[in-house]
C-alpha positions in Angstrom: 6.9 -24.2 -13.4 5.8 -21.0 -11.7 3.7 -21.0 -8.7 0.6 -18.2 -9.0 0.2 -17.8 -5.6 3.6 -16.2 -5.4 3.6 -14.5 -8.3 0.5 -11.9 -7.0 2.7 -11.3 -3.7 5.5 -9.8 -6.3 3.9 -6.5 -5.8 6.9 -4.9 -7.4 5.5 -1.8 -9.8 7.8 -0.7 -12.5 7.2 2.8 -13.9 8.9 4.9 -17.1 9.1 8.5 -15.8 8.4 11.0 -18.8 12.1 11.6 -19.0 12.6 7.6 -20.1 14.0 6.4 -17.0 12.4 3.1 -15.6 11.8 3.0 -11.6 10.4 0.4 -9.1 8.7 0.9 -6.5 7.1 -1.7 -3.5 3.8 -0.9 -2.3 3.7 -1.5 1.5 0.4 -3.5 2.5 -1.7 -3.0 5.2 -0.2 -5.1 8.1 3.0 -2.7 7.9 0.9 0.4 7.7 -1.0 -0.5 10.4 2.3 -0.4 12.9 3.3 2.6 11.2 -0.6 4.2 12.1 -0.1 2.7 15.7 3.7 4.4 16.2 2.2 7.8 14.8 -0.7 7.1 17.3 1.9 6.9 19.9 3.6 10.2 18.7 0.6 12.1 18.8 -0.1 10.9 22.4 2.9 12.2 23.7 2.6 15.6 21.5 -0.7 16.3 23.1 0.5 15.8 26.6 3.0 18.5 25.6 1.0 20.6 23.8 -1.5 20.4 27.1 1.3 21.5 29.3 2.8 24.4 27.2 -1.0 25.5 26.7 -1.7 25.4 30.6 1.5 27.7 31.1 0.1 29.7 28.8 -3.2 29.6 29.8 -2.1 30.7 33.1 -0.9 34.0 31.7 -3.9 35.1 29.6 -6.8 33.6 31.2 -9.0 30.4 30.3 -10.3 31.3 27.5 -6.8 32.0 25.9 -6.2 28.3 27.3 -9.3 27.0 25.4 -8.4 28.5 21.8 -4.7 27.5 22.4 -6.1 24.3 22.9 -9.0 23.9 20.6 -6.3 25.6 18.0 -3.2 22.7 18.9 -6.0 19.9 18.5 -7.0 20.5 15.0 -3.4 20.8 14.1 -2.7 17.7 15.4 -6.1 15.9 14.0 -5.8 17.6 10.3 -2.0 19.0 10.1 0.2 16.7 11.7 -0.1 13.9 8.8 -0.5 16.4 6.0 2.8 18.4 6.6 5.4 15.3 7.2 4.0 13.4 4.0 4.3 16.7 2.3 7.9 17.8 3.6 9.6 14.9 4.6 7.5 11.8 2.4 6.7 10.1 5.3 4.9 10.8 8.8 7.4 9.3 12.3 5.7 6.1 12.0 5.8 5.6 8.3 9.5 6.6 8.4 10.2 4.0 11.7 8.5 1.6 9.9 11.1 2.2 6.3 8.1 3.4 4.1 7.2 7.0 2.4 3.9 8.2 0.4 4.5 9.1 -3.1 2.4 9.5 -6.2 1.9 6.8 -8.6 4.2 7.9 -10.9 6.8 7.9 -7.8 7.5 11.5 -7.5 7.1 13.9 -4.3 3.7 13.8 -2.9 1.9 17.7 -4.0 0.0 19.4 -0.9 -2.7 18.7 -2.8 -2.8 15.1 -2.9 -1.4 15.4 0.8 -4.4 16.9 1.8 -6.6 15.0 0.2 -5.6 11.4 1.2 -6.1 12.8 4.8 -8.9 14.4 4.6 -10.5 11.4 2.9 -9.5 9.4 6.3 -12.8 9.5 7.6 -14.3 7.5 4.6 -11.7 5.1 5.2 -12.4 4.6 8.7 -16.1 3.7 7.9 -18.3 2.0 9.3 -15.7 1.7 12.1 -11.7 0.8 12.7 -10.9 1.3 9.1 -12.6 -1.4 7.8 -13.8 0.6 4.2 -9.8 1.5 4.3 -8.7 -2.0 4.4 -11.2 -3.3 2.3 -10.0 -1.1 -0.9 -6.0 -1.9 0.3 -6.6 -5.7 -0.6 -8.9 -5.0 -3.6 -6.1 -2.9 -4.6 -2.6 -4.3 -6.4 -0.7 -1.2 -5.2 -2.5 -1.6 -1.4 -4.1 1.9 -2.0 -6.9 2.9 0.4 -9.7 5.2 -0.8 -7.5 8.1 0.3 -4.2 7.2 -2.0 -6.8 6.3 -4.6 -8.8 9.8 -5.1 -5.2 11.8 -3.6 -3.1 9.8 -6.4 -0.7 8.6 -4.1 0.5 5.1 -2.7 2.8 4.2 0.3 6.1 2.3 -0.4 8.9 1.2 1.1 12.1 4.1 0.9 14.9 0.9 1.0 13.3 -2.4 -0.7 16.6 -3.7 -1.2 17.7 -3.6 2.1 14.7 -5.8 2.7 16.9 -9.0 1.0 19.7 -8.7 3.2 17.4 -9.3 6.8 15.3 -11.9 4.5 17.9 -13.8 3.1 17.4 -18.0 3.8 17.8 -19.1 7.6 18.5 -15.2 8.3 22.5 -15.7 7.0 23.9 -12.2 6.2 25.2 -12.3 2.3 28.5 -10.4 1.4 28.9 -9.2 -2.3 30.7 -11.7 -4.6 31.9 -10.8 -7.9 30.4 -12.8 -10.4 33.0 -15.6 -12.2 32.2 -14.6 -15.6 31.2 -12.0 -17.7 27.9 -10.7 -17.5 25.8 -9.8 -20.6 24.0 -6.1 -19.4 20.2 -8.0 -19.3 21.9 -10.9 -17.3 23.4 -8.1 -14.9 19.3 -6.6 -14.5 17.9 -9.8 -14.5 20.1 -10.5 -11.3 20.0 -7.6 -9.6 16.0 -8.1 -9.8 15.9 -11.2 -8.4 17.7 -9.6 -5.1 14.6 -6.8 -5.4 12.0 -9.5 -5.4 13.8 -11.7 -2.6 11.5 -10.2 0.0 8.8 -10.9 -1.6 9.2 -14.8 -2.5 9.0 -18.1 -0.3 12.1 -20.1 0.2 10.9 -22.9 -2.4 10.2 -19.9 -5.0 14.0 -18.4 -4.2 15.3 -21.7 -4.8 13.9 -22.7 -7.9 14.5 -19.3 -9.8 18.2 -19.6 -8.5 18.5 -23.3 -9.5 18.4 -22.0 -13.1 21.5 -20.1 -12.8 23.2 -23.2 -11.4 26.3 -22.5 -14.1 26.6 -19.3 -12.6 26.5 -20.1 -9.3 27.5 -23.6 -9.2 25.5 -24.3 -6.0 21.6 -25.0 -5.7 19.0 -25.0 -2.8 19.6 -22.3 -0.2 22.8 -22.1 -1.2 22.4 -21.1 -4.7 20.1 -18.4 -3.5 22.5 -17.0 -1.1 25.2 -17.0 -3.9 23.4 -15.5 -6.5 22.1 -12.8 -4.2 26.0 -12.1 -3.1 26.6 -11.5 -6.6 23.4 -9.0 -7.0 24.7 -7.1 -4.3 27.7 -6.6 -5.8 26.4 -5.8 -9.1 24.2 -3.3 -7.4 27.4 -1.8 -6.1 29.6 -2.1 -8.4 
């Protein structure tokens, strides 16, 4: 019997590029991004107190009005550029990367400058009427957590390592070394394991357990125990 409730949390999206090649990808939701927001908040705090320094220095050298456009110049970087240039060179801004996630587009590839630009621009919408409330509004009415941004620019924020996310979430926190399965596995059964790890995150305890229990044979344990088994032997398939 599957329970619905954890099924919509399996926000797993599974995409065919055009050259046939199936990808997943786990949209982050909007507790995470908020710490990655905060962290980037904290980051641009310290780079203004920088920028104000190295612009005083400077200001003391060509006058206060050289000091004012320095300024004025530094500030709309930071407001307009600063976002739009990591998510467009390195996929992810210092907070998104702190926090393990990266923008892409929809289709998973490289975010364009295009679609960088526009999801930042389109920052002010989502901060309407006040504290991003129009922002977090669409990222719950939205499967793949996209705010009005990501949905005009395209784009989505994932995590970069989802599978890493199993190994810290595995039952009562137990670290889970790879165990090589104890019989041949047909190529499905060897997907069909290794995407059970993927969704670990994802699931409650009572919904790892019961999946697991039906691979009892291959296992032969059930309970948390079957779930820390089976998952041994999806890491090693992963890895193997």
């Amino acid at each position: 019997m599957t329970d619905p409730v954890n099924d919509r949390l399996d926000t797993m999206q599974r995409i065919e590029l055009a050259s046939g090649v199936e990808i997943e990808l786990h949209p982050a939701g909007p507790v995470v991004r908020a710490k990655a927001w905060l962290i980037d908040l904290l980051w641009m705090g310290a780079a203004y107190a920088i920028g104000s320094i190295a612009a005083g220095l400077i200001g003391a050298l060509v006058g206060a009005e050289g000091y004012s456009g320095l300024m004025a110049l530094f500030m709309f970087f930071m407001s307009w550029g600063y976002r739009v240039l990591y998510e467009r060179l390195k996929g992810a801004t210092p907070g998104k990367k702190s926090c393990g996630l990266r923008v892409v587009m929809t289709d998973g590839g490289p975010v364009t400058w295009t679609a960088a630009i526009l999801r930042n621009l389109l920052r002010v919408a989502d901060f309407l009427p006040a504290a991003y409330v129009t922002g977090l509004m669409s990222c719950l009415l939205s499967r793949r957590f996209q705010r009005l941004g990501d949905l005009v620019a395209d784009t989505m924020v994932v995590y970069s390592h989802p599978r890493a996310m199993a190994v810290s979430l595995m039952p009562d926190g137990a670290w889970t070394e790879a165990v090589r399965p104890s019989v041949a596995l047909t190529k499905e059964e060897r997907v069909a394991v290794i995407r059970y790890n993927e969704r670990l995150p994802m699931w409650s305890q009572g919904r790892r357990e019961e999946l697991a229990a039906q691979l009892e044979p291959l296992t032969g344990a059930t309970g948390a125990e079957g779930v820390r088994r089976l998952a041994g032997i999806g890491f090693w398939l992963r890895d193997s």
